[in-house]
Structure formats: C-alpha cells, structure tokens
Residue, then its C-alpha position, 0 to 999 in steps of 0.5 A: x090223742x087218744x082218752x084213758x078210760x076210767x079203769x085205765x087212770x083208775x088201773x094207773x093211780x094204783x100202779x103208783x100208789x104200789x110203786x111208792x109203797x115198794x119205795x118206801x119199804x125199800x127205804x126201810x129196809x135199807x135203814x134196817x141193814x144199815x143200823x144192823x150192819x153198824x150195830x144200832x137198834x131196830x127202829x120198829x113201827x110195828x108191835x115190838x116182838x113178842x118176848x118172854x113176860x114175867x107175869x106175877x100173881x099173888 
C-alpha cells in the first residue's frame, strides 16, 4: 500500500472542507428559494442590505 504524501492529505483535507462549505451554501440557498416561494422573509447572516436611511441634523 502505498503512503500519501503530506501535500497529498493536505490536497485531500481541503477537497473536503470545500465539499462541505458548497453543502452548506447549498443548503442555504435551498432555505432562501423555499421561504421566497412560500412568501417568508430572508433569514440573513450577513449585513442587512443596504437601504435608504433618513438621517436628521438640527
């Protein structure tokens, strides 16, 4: 049998971590369609979109 090299697990370690990141956006993503589609508010994580702010100085 034949030993990976350390770039080779280290190569391997990140396939995975991207694979899970790209599940989990993709999970999200879904969750975002679906509340769309059944008319609920976006669940953000992020910074709330930028909007209109009225700013008042006396």
């Amino acid at each position: 049998m034949q030993k990976k090299t350390e770039a080779e697990r280290q190569a391997a370690l990140k396939a995975e971590r991207l694979a899970a990141k790209l599940r989990a956006n993709l999970q999200r993503r879904k969750a975002q369609h679906r509340a769309r589609r059944e008319g609920a508010a976006d669940d953000t994580d992020g910074l709330p979109a930028a909007g209109r702010q009225d700013k008042t100085t006396d």
